[in-house]
Steps between C-alpha positions, in 0.01 A plus 500: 500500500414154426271359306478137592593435155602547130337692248372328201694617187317723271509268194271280758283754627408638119482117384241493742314755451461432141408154547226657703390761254481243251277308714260777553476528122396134455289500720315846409509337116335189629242726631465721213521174263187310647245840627536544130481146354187443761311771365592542172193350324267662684675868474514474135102405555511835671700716289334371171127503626621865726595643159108534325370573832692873521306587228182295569232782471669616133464112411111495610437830326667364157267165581211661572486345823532804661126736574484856367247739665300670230613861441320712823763703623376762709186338565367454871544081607187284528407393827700214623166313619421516175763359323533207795092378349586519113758261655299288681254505218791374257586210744166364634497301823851644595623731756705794512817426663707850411476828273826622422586847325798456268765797601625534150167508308255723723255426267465113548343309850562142501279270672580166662161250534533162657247251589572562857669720693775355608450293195858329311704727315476305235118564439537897515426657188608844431324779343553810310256788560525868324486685807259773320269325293547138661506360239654164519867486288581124539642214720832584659807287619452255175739461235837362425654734741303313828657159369916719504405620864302208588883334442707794591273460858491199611496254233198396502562306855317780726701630828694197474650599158542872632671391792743279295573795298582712783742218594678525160476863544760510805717265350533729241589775731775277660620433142569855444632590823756191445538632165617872608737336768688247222517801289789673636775186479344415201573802333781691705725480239294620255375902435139510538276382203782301341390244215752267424380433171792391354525209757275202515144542385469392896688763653331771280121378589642516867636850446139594357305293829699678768475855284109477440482358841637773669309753316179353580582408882267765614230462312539054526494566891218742481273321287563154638422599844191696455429186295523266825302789696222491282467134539466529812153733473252207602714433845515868558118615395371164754743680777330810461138350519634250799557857707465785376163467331384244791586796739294761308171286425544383871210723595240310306589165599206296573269690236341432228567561172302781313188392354516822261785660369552871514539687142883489342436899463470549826819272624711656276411836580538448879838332422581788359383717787732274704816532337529887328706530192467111396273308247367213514701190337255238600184388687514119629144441638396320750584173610778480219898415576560879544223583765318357721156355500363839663684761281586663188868498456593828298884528403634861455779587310705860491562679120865502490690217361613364788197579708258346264658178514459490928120435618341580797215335614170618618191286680181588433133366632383277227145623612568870562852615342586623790917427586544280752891554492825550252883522570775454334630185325769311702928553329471142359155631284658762403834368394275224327320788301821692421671232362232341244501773273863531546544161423398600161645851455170662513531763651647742201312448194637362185854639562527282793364216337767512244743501749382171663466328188854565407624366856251189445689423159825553661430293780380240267823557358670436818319176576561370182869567514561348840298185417741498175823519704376240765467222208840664307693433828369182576629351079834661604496302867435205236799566325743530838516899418560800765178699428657836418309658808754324729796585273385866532445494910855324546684822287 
């Protein structure tokens, strides 16, 4: 049968192709060549500020930034009433905003005072409370290590900085998923983990990039985008108070607020009524960010390590303690919760922590080598000379 006309000859059809192919690769490279440039800087910022932060609570304990509860093990609590007026009394003229129970020292309750309510974040001071004697331990959230998250955050430049970050973030993630597609004609000819270090010092830090790269591609990718999730928490907490929280305060629209607040003993007990085989994580009370102006806001938590990191909130009458309503946080909550203690491998003790500080150096490492390369490559275009990663693709 015919075919209208002539097949091209193979040597054509394969020429072709590989002039194809090759374009692919430049332009992948140009991708994975400026994601990285872009947000080098600021991942470095990352990776070196990340690093203290895995093991910020050791840090604070070696500091003495971080409380102790006096030695009462066995020993019934205080009321929580009680311990919310020795704060008071220790910040006079302020308000209580939130009482928190720390889930890896059952023997602490930290208080948050503000001079309002809904007062600026900035203003809140934190206290430590020994959750038997009350005794106050200290000021929490001060130290060096608030000035390493403070950067690690947001840079000092509020949601702005955060969301910047985030941007940075997902360039990162394109870098490495342009980095695991120029792996492979990069490196075909070569058995895997090669170091060619009897070549050029330039080939052998590129052998080491695209090794330690490759090691680390999970956890990079892991890290970097529960990085970008977490700075998205403002966006995704005003959601939840836009609807869901509107929808379940809806009922006491048009009242007004409490003019006396029901005992903290009593709201956390009936929280507790409200949602068996939880604890309590924290109490926002009325009228701050986390509630409404009618309600205490308490926050369960579950005791296993991934249920103690997802919170379930309950309403409660600021007058009477009686709940007013609770469900279930929406997915986008939840993923947010999951992934900020993932973020920073705390989930499995100090064994974990290890882990993520070796895969912070590495990646370090990584960054380092690849910003190294860029300016290597750039003195050899200088000199008119085929950077060996061409002369190895065209093999």
């Amino acid at each position: 049968m015919a075919t209208g006309g002539a097949s091209p000859p193979a040597s054509a059809t394969s020429g072709k192709e590989a002039r194809l192919k090759a374009r692919t690769v430049r332009i992948w490279s140009l991708v994975h060549t400026w994601t990285s440039l872009i947000s080098t800087i600021f991942l470095l910022l990352l990776c070196i500020t990340g690093l203290p932060l895995i093991f910020h609570h050791e840090i604070d304990e070696a500091l003495g930034y971080a409380p102790q509860p006096e030695a009462a093990a066995g020993r019934p609590h205080a009321p929580s009433q009680t311990i919310v007026q020795a704060a008071l009394a220790a910040d006079p003229g302020r308000v209580m905003q939130y009482v928190s129970w720390d889930k890896d020292e059952p023997g602490i309750v930290i208080t948050f005072t503000n001079t309002a309510p809904d007062g600026n974040p900035d203003d809140t001071t934190l206290r430590a409370f020994d959750a038997v004697t009350t005794k106050p331990l200290g000021k929490v959230g001060v130290g060096p290590m608030v000035i390493v998250l403070k950067l690690h955050v947001d840079m000092f430049a509020g949601q702005p900085g955060k969301l910047f970050l985030g941007g940075m973030g997902l360039l990162f993630a394109v870098a490495i998923v342009s980095g695991v597609v120029l792996y492979w004609p990069f490196t075909r000819r070569l058995r895997f983990a090669t170091i060619r270090d009897k070549s050029a010092r330039r080939v052998a830090w590129l052998d080491w990039h695209n090794l330690i790269g490759v090691v680390t591609i999970v956890w990079a990718l892991v890290v970097g985008l529960t990085g970008v999730v977490n700075t998205w928490a403002e966006l995704m907490l005003n959601q939840w108070k836009a609807t869901e929280l509107a929808d379940m305060v809806k009922p006491y629209a048009g009242k007004p607020p409490p003019t006396h607040l029901a005992s903290l003993d009593d709201v956390v007990a009936r929280a507790r009524q409200a949602a068996p085989g939880m604890e309590v994580a924290f109490v926002a009370y009325p009228g701050t960010p986390f509630s409404s102006s009618h309600h205490y806001a308490a926050f369960m938590r579950g005791d296993t390590p991934l249920t103690s990191r997802l919170l379930k909130p309950v309403l409660l009458d600021g007058e009477t303690a009686e709940v007013s309503d609770t469900r279930a946080l929406p997915a986008y909550l939840q993923a947010l919760l999951i992934s900020q203690p993932l973020h920073f491998g705390d989930y499995g003790g100090m064994p974990l922590k290890i882990i993520w500080a070796l895969l912070d150096v590495l990646t370090i490492i990584v960054i380092g080598s690849g910003l190294y390369l860029w300016f290597a490559r750039r003195r050899k275009r200088g000199r008119n000379t085929v950077p060996s990663e061409q002369v190895a693709l065209a093999r």
